[in-house]
N, C-alpha and C positions, 0 to 999 in steps of 0.2 A: 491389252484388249479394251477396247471405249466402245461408246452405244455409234460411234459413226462406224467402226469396222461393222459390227451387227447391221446396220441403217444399209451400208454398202452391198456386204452378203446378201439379207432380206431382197434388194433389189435385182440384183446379179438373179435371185431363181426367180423372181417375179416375173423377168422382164426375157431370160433364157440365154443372157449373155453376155458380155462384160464392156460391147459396143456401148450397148441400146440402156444400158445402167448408166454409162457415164456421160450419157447425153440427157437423161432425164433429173441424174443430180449434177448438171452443170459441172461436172467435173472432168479430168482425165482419162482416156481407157488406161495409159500408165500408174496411176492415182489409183483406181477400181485393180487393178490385177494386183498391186501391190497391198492394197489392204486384203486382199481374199486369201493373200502370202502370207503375211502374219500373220494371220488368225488362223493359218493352217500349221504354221512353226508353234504359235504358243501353248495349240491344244495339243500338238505331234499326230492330226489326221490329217486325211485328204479332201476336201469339200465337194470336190465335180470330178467328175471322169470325164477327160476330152477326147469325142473321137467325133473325127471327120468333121472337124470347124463345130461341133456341137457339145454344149455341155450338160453334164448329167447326173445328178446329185446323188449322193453315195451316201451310204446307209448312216454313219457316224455326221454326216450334213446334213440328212432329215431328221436326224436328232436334235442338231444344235440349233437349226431350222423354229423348232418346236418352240425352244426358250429364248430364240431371237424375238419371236413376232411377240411374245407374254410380257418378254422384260421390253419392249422399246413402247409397246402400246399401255404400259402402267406407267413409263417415265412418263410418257406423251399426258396422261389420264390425270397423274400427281401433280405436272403442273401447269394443267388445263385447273384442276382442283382449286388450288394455292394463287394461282395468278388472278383466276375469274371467282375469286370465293361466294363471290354475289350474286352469279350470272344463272343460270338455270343450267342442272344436271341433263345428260341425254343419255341414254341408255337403246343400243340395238339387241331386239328380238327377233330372234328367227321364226316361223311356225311354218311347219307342213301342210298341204292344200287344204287335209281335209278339216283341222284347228284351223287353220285361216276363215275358214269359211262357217264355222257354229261358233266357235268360241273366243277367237280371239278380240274380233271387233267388241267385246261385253267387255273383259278383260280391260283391254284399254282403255273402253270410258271409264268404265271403275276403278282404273287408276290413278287416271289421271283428275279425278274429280278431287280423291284423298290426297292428290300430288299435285295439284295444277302446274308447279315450277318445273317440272322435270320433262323435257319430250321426249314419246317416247317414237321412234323412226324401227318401222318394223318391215321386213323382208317377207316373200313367200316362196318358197320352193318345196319340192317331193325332199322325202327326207334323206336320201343320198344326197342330195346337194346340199339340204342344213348343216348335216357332218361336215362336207368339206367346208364350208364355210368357218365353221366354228373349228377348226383345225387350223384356219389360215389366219384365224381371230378379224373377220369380218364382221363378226358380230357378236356378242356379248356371251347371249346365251339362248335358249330357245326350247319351243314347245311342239312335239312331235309323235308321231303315233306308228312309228315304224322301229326297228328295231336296229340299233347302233352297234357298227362294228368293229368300230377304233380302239384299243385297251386305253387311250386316254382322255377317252369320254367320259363322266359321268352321268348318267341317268335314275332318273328318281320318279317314279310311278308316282299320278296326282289324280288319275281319274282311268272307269273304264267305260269302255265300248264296245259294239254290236257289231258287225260286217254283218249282212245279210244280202239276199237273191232276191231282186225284183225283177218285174217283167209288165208291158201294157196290157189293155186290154186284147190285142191282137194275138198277145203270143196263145201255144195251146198251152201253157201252163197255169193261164191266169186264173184264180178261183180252184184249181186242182188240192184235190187233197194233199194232207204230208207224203212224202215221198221219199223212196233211201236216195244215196248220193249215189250209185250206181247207175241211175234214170238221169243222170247229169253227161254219160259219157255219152264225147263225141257233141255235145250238143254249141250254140254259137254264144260268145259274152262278150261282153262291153266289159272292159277293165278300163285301170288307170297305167300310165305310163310304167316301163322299168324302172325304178329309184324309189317309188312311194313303197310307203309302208303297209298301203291298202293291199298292192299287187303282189307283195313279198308273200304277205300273209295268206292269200290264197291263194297262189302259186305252192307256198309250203305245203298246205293242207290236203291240195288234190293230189298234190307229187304224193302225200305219205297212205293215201288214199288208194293209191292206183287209177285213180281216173283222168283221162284223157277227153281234153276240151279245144275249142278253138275261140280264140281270141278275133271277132268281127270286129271290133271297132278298142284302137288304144285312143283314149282320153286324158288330157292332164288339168285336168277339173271337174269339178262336181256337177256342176249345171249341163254341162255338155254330157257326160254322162246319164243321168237323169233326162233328159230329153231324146236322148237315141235311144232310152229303153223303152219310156213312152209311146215311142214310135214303132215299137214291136222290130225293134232288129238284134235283137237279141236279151239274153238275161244280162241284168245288172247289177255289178258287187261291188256296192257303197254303204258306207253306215250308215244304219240306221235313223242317227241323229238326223243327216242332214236331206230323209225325203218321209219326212213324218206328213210333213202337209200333203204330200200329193198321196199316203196312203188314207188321210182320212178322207181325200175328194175320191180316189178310186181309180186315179190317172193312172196308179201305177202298184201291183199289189205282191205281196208278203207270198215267197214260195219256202215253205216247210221242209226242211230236209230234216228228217227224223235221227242220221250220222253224221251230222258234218259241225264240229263247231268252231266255229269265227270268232270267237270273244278276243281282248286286247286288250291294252293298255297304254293311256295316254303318257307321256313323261318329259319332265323338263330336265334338260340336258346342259352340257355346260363342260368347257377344258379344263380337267386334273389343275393345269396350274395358271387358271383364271383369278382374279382378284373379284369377287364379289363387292360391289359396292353397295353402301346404304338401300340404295333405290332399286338396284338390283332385287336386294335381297327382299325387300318390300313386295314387289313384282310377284317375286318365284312365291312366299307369305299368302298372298293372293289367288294365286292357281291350286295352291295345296288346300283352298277354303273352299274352293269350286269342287260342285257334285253336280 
């Protein structure tokens, strides 16, 4: 077994096939089936399940999958390391909408001010996409506020937050006194997308609640939400953090549910068998400073 049978496999699921593999590493479809061969005789599993000209990766293959992408993307890392010892370190971060949008941009100046050599090339997605990203080792490691479902994630709580109910001036809720969560049933919200960690969170809370609501508007960002509430078309469940400004202007105001709590927790996440590097771990140093 060598890091090209891995290189060959890794491709083979990327790409869904052992054609479109062997044309992307210039090589043979005989060449690509025959290494997928041996690596299936040396471990004694089966990698894909072929049915109907289609391949489809088998539980003992998502395994090996897992320490393909770790071990080829540290060769790749060690000597990028060793060959460019000079050269500026790069390091990818993932973060969730709603850290994309308060926190991370601070993050990054501030580290890159203590780091100038290092860039740092950061992604945004809801936090079901961070997971799979960080699964496929797309990216380093990352900062997220939703709650991870993989057993071979790690997460490490760094900071907490609020979800809370806003609403415009328009709505009849705005200025209303506290309220049970009960006065919520049936009523129209502005959420965020299926995959955030904002939507999971209170989708859980009403499920365990018993209350029944209607989703008027899905959003997959903060601004956009924030301004359809504004607009009075419904309540809106976003952290706190990121519509402080328009509670103190009045655009948009704080509804009190006297049952219902929203609290969270931010956390930096990252693969069981990631290799943390210096800069990394600098990074992650960083966010654990942050309150």
């Amino acid at each position: 077994m060598t890091l090209r049978h891995l290189n060959i496999f890794i491709k083979v699921y990327d790409l869904g096939s052992m054609t479109a593999a062997a044309k992307a590493l210039f090589i043979s479809q005989p060449t690509v089936s025959q290494a997928i061969s041996e690596l299936e005789n040396y471990y004694g599993i089966k990698l894909f399940d072929r049915l109907s000209k289609h391949l489809f990766i088998t539980e003992e293959g998502t395994k090996l999958l897992s320490y393909a992408r770790h071990i080829t993307s540290l060769v790749n890392e060690m000597e990028q390391s060793i060959k460019n010892v000079d050269n500026c370190s790069i390091i990818k971060i993932g973060a969730s909408l709603t850290i994309a949008s308060y926190l991370l941009p601070t993050l990054v100046s501030d580290f890159s001010k203590q780091y100038p050599l290092i860039q740092v090339q950061a992604i945004t997605k809801n936090t079901q996409d961070i997971e799979e990203l960080l699964l496929k080792n797309a990216i380093d490691f990352a900062v997220v506020e939703g709650s991870i479902h993989s057993p071979d994630i790690i997460a490490t709580t760094f900071m907490e937050d609020n979800l809370i109910l806003v609403c415009g001036k328009s709505h009849f809720l705005y200025s209303s006194p506290t309220i049970g969560v009960s006065s919520l049933e049936g009523l129209s919200f502005i959420v965020r997308e299926n995959g955030s960690g904002t939507r999971e969170l209170f989708e859980n809370s009403m499920d365990a609640l018993g209350v029944h609501w209607h989703a008027a508007w899905e959003c997959n960002g903060s601004d956009i939400l924030k301004n359809a509430a504004i607009k009075g078309l419904g309540i809106g469940v976003v952290s706190k953090r990121l519509v402080e400004n328009e509670l103190k202007l009045g655009t948009l105001a704080l509804i009190n549910i006297s049952d219902l709590n929203l609290k969270r927790k931010f956390s930096i996440i990252h693969h069981k068998n990631k290799y943390l590097s210096n800069a990394m771990q600098n990074f992650i140093k960083l966010c654990n400073k942050t309150t």
